[in-house]
Residue frames relative to the residue before (quaternion, step in Angstrom):
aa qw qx qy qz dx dy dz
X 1.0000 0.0000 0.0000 0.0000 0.00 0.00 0.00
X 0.4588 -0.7185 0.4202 0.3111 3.29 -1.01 0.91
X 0.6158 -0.2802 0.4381 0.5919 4.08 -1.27 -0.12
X 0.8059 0.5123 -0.2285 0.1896 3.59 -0.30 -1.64
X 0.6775 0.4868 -0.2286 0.5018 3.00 1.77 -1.23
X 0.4945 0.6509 -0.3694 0.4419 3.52 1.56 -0.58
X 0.8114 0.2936 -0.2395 0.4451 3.06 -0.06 -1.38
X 0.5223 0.5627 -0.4879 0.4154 4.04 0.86 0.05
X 0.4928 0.6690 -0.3441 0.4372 3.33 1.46 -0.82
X 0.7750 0.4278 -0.0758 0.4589 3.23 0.29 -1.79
X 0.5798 0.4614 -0.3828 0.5517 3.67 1.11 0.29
X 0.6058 0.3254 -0.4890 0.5367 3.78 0.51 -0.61
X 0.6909 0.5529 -0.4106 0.2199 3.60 0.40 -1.32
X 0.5519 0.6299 -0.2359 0.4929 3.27 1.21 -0.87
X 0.8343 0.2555 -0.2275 0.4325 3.60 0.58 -0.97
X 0.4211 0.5691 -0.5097 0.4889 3.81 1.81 -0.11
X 0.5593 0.6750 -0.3385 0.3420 3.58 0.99 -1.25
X 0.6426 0.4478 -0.1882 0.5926 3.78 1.00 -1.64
X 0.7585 0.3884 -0.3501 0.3889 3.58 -0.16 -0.75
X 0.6023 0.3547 -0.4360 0.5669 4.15 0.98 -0.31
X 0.6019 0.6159 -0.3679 0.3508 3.53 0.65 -0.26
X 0.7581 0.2665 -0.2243 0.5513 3.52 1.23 -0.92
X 0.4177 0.5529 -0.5568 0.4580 3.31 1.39 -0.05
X 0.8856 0.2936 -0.3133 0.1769 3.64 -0.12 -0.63
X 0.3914 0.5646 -0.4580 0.5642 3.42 2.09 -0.22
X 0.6470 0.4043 -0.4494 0.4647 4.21 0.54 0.01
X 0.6967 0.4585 -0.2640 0.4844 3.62 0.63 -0.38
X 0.5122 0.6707 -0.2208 0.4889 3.37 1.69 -0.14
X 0.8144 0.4190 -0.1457 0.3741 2.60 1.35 -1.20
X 0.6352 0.6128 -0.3236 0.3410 3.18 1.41 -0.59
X 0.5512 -0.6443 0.4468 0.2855 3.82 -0.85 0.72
X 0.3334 -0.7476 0.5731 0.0391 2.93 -1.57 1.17
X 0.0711 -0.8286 0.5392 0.1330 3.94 0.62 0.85
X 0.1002 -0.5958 0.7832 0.1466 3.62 -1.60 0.46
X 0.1913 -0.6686 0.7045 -0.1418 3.40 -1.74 0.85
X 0.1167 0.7246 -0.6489 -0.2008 3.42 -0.60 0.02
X 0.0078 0.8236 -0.5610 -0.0825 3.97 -1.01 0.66
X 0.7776 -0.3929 0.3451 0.3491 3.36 -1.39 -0.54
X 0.2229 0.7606 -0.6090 0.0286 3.49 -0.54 0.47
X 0.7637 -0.1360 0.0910 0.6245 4.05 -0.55 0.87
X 0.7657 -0.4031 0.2352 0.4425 3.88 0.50 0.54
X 0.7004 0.5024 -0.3799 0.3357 3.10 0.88 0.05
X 0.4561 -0.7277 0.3832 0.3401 3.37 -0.88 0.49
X 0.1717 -0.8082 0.5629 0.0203 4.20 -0.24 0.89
X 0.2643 -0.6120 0.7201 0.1926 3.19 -1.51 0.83
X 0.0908 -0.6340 0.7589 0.1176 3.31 -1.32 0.28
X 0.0396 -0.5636 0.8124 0.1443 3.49 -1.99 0.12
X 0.1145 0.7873 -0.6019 0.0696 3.28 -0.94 1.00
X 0.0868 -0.6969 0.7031 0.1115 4.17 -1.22 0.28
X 0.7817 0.3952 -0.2764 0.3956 3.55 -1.60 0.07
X 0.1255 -0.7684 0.6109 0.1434 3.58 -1.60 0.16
X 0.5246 0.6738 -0.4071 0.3241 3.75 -0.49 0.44
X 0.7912 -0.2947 0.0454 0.5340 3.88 -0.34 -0.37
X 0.3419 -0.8470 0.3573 0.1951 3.42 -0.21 0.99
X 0.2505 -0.7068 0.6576 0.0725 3.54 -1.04 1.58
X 0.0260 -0.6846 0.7283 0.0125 3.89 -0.81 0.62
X 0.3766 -0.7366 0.5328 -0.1778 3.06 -1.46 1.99
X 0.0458 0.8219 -0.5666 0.0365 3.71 0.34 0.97
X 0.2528 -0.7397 0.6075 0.1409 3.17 -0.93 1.37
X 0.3209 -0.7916 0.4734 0.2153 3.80 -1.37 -0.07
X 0.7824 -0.4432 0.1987 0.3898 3.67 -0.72 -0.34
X 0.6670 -0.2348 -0.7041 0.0650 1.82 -1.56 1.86
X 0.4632 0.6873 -0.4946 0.2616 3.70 0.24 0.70
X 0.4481 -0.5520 0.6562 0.2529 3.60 -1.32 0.00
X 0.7904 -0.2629 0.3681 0.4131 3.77 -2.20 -0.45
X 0.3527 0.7433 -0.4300 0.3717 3.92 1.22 -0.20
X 0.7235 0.5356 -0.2066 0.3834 3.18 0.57 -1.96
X 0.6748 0.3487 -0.3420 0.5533 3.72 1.30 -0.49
X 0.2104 0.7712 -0.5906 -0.1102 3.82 0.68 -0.15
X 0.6240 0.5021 -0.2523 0.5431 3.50 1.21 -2.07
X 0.8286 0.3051 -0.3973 0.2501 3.66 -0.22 -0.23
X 0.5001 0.5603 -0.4578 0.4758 4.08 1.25 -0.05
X 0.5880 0.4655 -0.4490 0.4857 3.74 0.98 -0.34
X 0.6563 0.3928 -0.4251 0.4841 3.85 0.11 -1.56
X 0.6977 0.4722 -0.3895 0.3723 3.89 -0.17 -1.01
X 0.7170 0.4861 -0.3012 0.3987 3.61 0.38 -0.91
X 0.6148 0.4491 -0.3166 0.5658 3.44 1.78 -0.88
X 0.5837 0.4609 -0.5179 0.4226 3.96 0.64 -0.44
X 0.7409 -0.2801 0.4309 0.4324 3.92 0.08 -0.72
X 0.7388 0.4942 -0.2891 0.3555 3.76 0.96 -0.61
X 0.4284 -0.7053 0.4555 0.3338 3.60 -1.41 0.15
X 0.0081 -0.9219 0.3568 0.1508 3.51 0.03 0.88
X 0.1046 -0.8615 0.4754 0.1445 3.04 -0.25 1.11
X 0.1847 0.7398 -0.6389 -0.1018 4.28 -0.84 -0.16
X 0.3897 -0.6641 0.6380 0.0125 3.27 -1.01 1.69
X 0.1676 -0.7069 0.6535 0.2123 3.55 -1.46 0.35
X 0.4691 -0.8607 0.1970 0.0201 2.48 -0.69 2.05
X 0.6983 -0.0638 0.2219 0.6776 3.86 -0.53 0.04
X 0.9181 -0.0983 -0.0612 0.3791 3.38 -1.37 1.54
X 0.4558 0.6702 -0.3969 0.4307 3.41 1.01 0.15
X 0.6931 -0.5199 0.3069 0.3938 3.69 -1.27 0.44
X 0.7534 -0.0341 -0.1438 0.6407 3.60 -1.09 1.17
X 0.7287 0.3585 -0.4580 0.3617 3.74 0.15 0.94
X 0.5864 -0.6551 0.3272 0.3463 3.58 -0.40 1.23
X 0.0055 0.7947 -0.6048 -0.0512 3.13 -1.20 1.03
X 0.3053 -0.7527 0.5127 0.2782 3.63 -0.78 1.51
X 0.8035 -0.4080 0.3524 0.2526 3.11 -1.89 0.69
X 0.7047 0.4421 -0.2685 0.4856 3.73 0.90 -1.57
X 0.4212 -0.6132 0.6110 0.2707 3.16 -1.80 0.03
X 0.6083 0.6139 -0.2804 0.4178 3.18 0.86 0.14
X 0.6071 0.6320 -0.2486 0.4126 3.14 1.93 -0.62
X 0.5734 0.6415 -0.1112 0.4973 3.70 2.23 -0.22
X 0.3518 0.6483 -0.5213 0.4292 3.72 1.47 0.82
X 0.7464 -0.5811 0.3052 0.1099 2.50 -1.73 0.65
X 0.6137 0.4748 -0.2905 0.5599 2.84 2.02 -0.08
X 0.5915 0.5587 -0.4149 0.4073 3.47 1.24 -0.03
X 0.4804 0.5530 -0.3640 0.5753 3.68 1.74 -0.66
X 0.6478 0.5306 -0.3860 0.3871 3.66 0.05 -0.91
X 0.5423 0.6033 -0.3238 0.4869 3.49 0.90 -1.59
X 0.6303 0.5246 -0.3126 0.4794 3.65 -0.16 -1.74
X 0.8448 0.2995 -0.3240 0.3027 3.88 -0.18 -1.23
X 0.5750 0.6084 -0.2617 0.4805 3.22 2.17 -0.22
X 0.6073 0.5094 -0.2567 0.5530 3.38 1.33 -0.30
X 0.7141 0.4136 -0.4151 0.3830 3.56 0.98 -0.60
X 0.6947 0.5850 -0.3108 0.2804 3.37 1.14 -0.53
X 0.5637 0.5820 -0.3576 0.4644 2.58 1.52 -0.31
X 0.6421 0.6062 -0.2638 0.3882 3.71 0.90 -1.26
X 0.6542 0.4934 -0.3511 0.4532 3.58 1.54 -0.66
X 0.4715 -0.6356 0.3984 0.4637 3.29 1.66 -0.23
X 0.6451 0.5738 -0.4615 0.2042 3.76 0.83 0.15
X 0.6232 -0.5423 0.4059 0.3908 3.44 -1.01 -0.14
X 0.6955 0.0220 0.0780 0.7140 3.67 1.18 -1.01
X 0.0175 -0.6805 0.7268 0.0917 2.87 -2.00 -0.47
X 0.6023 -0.3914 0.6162 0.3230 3.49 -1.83 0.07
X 0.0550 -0.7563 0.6519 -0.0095 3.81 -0.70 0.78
X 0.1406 0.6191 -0.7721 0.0281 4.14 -0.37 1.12
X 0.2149 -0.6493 0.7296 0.0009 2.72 -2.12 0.57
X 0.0924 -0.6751 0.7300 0.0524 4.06 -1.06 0.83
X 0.8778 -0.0871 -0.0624 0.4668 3.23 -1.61 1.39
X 0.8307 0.1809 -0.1127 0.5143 3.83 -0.31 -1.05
X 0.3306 0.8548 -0.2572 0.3063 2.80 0.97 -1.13
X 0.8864 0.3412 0.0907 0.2995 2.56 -0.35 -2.33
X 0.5154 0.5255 -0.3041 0.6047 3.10 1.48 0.03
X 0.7366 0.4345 -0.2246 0.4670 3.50 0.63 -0.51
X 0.4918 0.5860 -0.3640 0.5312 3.31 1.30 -0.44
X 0.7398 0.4153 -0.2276 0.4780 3.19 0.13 -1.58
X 0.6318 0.3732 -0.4688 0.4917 4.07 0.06 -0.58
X 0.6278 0.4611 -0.4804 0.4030 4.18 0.48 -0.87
X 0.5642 0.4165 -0.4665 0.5390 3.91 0.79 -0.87
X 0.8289 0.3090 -0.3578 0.2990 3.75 -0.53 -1.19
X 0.7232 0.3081 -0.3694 0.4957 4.03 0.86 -0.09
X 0.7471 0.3435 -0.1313 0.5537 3.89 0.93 -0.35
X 0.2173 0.7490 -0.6222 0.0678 3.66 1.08 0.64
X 0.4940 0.5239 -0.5294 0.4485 4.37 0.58 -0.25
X 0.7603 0.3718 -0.3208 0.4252 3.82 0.48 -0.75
X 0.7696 0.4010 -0.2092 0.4507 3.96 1.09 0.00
X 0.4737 -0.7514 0.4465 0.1083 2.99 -0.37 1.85
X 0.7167 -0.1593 0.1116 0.6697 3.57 1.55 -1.21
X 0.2555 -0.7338 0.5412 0.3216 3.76 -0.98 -0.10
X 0.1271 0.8536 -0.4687 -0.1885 3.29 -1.10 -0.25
X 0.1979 -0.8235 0.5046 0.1677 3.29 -0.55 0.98
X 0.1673 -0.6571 0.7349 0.0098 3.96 -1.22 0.83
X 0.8838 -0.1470 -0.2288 0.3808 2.99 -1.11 1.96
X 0.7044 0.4578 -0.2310 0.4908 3.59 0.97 -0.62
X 0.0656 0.8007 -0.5678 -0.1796 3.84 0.07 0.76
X 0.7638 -0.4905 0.3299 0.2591 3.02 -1.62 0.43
X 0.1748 0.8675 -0.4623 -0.0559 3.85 0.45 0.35
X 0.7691 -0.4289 0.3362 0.3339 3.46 -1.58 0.22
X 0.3741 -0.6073 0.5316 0.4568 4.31 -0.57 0.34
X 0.4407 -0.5863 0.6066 0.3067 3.17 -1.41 1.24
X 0.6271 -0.5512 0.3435 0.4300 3.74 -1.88 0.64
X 0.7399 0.4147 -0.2745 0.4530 3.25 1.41 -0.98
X 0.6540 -0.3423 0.3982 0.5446 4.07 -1.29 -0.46
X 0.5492 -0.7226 0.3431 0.2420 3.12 -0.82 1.58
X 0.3313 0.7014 -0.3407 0.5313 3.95 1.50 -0.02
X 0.8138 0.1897 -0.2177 0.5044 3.60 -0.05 -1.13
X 0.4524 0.6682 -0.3906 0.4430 3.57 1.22 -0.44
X 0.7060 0.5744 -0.1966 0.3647 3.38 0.96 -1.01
X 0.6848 0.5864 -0.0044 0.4326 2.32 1.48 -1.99
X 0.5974 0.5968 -0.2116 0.4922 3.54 1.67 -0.62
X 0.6887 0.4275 -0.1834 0.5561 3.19 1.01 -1.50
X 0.8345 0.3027 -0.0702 0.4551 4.07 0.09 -0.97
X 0.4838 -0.6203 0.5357 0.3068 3.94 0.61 -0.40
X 0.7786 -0.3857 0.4211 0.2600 2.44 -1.99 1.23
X 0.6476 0.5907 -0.1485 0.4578 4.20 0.96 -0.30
X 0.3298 0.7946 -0.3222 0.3951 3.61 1.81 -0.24
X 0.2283 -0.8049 0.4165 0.3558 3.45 -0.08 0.79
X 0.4599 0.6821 -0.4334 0.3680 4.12 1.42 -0.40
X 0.7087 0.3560 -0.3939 0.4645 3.63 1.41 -0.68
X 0.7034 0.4403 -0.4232 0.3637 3.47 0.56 -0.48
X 0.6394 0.4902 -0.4812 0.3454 3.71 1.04 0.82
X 0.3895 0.6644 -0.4501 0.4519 2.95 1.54 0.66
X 0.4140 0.5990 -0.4322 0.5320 3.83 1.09 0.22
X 0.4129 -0.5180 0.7425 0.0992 3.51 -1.83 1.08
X 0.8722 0.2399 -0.2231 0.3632 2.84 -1.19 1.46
X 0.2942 0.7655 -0.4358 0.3710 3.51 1.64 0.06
X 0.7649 0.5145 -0.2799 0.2679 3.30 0.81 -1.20
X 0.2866 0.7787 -0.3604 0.4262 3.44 1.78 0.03
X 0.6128 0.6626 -0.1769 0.3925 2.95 1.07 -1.81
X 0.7325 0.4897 -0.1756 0.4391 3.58 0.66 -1.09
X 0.7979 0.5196 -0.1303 0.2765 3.02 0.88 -2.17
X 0.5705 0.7278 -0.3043 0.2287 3.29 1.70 -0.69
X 0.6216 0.0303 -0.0827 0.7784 3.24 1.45 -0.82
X 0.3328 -0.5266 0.7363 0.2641 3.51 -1.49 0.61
X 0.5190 0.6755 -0.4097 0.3264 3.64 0.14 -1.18
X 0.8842 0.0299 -0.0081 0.4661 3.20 -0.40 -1.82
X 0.3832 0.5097 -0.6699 0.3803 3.86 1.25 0.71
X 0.8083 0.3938 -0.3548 0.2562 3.89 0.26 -0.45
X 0.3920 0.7189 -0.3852 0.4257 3.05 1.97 -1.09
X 0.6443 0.3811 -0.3279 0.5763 4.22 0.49 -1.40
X 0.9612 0.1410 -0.2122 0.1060 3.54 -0.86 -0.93
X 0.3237 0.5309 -0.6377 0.4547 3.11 1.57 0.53
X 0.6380 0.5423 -0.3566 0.4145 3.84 0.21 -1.86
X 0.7391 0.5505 -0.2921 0.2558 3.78 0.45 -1.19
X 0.8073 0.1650 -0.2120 0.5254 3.21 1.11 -0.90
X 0.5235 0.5368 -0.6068 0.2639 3.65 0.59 0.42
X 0.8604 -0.1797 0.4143 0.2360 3.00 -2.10 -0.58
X 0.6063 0.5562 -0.3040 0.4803 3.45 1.55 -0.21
X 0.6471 0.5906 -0.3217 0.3591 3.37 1.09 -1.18
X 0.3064 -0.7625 0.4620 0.3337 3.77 0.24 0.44
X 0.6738 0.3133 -0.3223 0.5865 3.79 1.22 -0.12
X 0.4687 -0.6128 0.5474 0.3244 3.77 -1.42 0.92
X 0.4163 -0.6874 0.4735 0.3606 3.33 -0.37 0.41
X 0.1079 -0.6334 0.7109 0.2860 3.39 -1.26 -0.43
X 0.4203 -0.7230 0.5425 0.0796 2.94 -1.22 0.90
X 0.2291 0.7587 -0.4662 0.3930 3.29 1.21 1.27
X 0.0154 -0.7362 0.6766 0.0101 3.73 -1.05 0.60
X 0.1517 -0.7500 0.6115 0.2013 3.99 -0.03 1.59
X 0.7404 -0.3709 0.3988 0.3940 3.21 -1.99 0.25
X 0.8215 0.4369 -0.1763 0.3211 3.54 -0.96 1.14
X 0.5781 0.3094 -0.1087 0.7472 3.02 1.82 -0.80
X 0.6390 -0.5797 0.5040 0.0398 2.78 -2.23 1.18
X 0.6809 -0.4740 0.2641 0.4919 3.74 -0.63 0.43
X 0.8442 0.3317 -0.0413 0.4191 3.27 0.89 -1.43
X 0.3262 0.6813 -0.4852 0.4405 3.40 1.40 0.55
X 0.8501 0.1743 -0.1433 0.4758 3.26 -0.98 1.97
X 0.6500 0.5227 -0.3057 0.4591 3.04 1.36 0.51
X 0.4404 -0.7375 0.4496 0.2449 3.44 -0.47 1.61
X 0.2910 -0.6971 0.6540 -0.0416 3.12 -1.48 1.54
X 0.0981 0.7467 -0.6568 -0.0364 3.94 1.03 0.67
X 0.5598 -0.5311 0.6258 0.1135 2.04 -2.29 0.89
X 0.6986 0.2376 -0.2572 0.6240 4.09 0.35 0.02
X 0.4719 -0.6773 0.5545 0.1050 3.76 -0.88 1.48
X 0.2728 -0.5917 0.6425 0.4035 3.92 -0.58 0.18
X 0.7921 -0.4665 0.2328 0.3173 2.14 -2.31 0.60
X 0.5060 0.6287 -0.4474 0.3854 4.20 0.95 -1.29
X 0.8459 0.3267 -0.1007 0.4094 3.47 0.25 -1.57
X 0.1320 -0.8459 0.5107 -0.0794 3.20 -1.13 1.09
X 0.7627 -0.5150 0.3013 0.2496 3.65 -0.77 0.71
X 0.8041 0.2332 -0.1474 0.5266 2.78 1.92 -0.64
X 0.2247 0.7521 -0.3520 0.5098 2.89 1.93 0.50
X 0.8312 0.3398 -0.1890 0.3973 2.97 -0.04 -1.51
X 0.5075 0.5469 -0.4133 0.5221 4.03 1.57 -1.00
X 0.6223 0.5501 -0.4402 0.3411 4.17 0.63 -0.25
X 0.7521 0.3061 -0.3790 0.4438 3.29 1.17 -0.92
X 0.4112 0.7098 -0.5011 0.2756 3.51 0.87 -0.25
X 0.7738 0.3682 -0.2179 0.4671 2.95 0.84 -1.88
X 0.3729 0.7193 -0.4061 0.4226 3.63 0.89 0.17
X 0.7395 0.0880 -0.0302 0.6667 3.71 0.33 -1.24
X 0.4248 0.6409 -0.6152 0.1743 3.68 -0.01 0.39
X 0.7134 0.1971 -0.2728 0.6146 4.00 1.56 0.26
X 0.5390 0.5614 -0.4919 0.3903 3.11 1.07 0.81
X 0.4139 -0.6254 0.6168 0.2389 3.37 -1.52 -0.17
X 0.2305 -0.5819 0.7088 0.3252 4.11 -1.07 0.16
X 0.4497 0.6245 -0.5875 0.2503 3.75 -0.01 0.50
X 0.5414 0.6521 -0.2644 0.4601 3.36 1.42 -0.27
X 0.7045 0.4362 -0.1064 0.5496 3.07 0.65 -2.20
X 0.7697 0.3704 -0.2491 0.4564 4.03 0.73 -0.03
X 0.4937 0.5477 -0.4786 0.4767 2.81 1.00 0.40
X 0.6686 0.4534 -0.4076 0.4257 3.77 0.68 -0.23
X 0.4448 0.5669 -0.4947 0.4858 3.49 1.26 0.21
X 0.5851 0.6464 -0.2527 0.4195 3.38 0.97 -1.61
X 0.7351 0.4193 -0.1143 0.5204 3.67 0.65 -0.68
X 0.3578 0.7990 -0.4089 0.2576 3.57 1.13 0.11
X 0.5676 0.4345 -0.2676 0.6461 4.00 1.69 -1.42
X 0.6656 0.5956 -0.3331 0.3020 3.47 0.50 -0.90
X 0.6723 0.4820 -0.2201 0.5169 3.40 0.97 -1.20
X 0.4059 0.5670 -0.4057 0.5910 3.85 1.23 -0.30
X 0.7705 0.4884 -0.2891 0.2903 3.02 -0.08 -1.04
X 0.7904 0.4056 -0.1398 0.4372 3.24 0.62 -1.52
X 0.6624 0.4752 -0.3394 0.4693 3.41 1.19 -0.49
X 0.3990 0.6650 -0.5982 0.2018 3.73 1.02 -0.05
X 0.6327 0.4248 -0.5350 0.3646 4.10 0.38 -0.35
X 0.6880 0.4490 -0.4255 0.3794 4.00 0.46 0.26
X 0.1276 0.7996 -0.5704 0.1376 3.58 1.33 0.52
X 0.8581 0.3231 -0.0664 0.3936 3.51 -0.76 0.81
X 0.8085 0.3563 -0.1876 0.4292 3.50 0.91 -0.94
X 0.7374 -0.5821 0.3201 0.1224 2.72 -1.88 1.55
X 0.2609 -0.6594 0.6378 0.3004 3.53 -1.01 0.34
X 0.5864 -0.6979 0.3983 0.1019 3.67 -0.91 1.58
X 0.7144 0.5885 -0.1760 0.3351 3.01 0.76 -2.27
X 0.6163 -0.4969 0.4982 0.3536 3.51 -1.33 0.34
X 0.3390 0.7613 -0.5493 -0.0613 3.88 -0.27 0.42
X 0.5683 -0.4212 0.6838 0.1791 2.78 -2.48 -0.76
X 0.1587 0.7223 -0.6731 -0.0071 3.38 -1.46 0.46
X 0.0903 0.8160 -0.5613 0.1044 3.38 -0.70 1.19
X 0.2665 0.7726 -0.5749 0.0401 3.37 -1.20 1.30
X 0.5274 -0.6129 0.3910 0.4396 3.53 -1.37 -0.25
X 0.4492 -0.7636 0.3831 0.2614 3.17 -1.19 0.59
X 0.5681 0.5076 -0.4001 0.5094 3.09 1.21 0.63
X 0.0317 0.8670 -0.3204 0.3803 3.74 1.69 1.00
X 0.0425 -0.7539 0.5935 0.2785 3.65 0.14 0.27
X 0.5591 0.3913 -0.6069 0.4073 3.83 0.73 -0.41
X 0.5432 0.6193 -0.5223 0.2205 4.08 0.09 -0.39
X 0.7065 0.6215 -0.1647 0.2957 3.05 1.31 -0.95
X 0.7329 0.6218 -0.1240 0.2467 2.90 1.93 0.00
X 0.2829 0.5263 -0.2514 0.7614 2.38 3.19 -0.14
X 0.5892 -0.3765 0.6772 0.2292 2.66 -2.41 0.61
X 0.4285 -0.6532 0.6009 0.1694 4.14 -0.58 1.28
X 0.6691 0.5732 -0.2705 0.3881 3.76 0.60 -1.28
X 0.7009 0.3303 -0.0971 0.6247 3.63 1.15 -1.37
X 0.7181 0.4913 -0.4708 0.1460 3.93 0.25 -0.99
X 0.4462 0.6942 -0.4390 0.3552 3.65 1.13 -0.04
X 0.6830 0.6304 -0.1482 0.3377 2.86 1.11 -1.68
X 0.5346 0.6321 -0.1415 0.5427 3.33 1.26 -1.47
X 0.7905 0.2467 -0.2844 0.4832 3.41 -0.13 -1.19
X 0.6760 0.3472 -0.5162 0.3951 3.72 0.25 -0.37
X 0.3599 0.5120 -0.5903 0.5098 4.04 0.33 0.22
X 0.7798 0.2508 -0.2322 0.5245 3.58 -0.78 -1.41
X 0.8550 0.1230 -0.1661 0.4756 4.00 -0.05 -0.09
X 0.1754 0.8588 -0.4595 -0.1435 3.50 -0.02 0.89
X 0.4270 0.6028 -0.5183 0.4308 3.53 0.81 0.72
X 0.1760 0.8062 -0.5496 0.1300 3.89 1.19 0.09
X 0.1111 -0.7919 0.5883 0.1203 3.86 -0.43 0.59
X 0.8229 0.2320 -0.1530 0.4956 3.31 1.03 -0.91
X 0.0617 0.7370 -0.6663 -0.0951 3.61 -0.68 -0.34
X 0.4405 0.7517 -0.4703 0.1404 3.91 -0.90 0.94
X 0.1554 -0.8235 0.5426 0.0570 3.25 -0.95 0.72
X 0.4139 -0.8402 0.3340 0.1053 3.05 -0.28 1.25
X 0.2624 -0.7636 0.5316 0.2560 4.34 0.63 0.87
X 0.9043 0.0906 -0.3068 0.2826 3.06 -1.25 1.58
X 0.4888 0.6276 -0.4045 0.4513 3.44 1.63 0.53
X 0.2213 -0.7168 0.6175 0.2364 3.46 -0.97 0.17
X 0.9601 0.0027 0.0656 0.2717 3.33 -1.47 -0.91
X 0.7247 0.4752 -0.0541 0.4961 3.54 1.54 -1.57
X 0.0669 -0.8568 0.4895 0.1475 3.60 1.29 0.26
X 0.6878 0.5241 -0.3532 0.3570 3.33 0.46 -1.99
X 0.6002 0.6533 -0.2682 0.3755 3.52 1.00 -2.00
X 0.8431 0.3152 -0.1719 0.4002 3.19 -0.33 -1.89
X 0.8649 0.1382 -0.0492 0.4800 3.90 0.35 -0.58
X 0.2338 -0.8684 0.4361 0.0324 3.70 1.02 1.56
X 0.6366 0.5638 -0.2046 0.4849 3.15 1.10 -2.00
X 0.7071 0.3609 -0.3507 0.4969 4.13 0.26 -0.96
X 0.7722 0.3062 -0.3798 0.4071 3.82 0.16 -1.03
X 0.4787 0.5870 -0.4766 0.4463 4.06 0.98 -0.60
X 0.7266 0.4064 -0.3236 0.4496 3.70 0.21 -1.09
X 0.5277 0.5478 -0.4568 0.4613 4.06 0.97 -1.00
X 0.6422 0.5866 -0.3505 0.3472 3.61 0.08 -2.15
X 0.9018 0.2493 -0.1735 0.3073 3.35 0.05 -1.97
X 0.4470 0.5887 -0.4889 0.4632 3.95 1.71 -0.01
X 0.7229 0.3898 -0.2560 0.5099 3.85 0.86 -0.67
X 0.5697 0.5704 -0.4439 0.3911 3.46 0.42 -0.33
X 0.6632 0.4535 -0.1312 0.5808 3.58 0.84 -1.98
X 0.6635 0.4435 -0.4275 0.4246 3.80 0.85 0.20
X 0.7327 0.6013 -0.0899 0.3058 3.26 1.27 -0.56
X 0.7025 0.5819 -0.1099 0.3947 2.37 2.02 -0.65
């Protein structure tokens, strides 16, 4: 390479270099609001930024509205209102006493109730991990209220013939970590250290952990037995990242957030009148392929599968070297996904 062509190099690089730089001191700048309101009686936190067609962001387990921090800014800068509530039993959002009060149709409800409560007519519905389950049931029972769905790491699949438990219980062993949250008193497990519950399973299931986890728990051992506590955070996750979710559940309980495991035969149940039917909405599916949930579909067929059960699929991608935290670990790929679908949807 010549001098001339170098240093031309080292000018764009330099000025691609400035322009992500003010792109993000501008995305920095914009305000994150929290609110708590009404939704079907329940009291709801929301974090939201921005004003215009509203995209609502369900996070999943074990996190809170945090998990969307990087995306309520990029959306709010594209034109959209983003809103992500912490959902049912989550911090500053009521959690009822019953287990039973945590199906999948009571989550759905909630994403019906917020949209309404924001006063809109519709909205974009993403979902991460739990989430994504909930997203997808609001598109496949409430497709008039969803503009699009989207699901991030969790793909929509078909109802197993049997209760979705032994299904589990068939495919993975008596060692599955969904059955061992079917145990009273797991939530100990979590509550004991906030710290080094997130410190392990953010680190645990991303793209850093050089081993995919499995999400196995053998007879005898504790959730978090064998999980790598590193000492140096990647680059996504930060020191003060992780002091958010602490301070997050530090007046909360996981008796909530486990209870939607708890509800897992149950949700089988209730969803038997949708045997068969299609999700409508325009969507999206985006994970990493380093994902332990990826690891649980056949890669060769799972594309294939989801566009059956969703045939308006617009996107389909997996992203090579991400694990579990998509939104988290690669902001810049799932911001750019969110706001190419969003501004399509609208």
């Amino acid at each position: 390479m010549t001098e001339s062509k170098s240093n031309e190099r080292a000018v764009i690089t330099g000025a691609e270099s400035g322009l992500r730089r003010d792109r993000a001191q501008g995305l920095a700048a914009i305000e994150i609001k929290h609110r708590v309101i009404e939704v079907n009686g329940l009291q709801m936190r929301l974090a939201e930024a921005g004003s215009g067609p509203l995209v609502v962001l369900l996070h999943g387990f074990p996190e809170s509205w945090y998990s969307w921090r990087h995306q309520l800014r990029a959306l709010a800068d594209a034109g959209f209102h983003a809103v992500a509530p912490n959902q049912r039993g989550y911090p500053g959002t009521d959690s009822p006493a019953a287990v039973t009060d945590y199906t999948i149709l009571h989550l759905v409800g909630d994403v019906v109730g917020l949209i309404g409560a924001l006063g809109e007519q519709n909205a974009a519905v993403i979902g991460h991990d739990w989430g994504a389950p909930v997203a997808w049931h609001t598109a496949l029972l409430r497709p008039d209220l969803v503009r699009g769905v989207g699901g991030l790491s969790v793909p929509f699949t078909a109802r197993t013939p049997v209760p979705a438990l032994t299904a589990a219980r068939d495919a993975f062993g008596e060692a599955f970590y969904q059955l061992y949250f079917q145990r009273p008193g797991v939530e100990k497990e979590f509550e004991a250290d906030l710290t080094e519950s997130f410190r392990r399973s953010l680190f645990g299931l991303s793209g850093n952990n050089p081993e995919v986890r499995r999400l196995l728990v053998p007879e005898g051992q504790r959730f978090f037995d064998g999980w790598i506590s590193p000492d140096e955070l990647p680059a996504w996750l930060t020191e003060r990242d992780l002091a958010a979710y602490v301070e997050e559940f530090a007046e909360s309980s996981f008796f909530g957030p486990l209870n939607w495991y708890r509800n897992i035969d149950h949700n089988w149940a209730l969803t038997a009148p949708w045997e068969g039917a299609r999700i409508t909405p325009p969507a999206l599916f985006l994970a990493g392929d380093r994902d332990p949930v990826m690891s649980w579909y056949d890669a060769s067929t799972l594309e294939a599968s989801l566009r059956t059960l969703v045939p308006n699929l617009r996107r389909f991608e997996l992203v090579p070297g991400v694990g579990h935290w998509i939104q988290q670990e690669r902001p810049e790929v799932t911001n750019a996904a969110l706001i190419e679908f969003a501004a399509a949807t609208s």
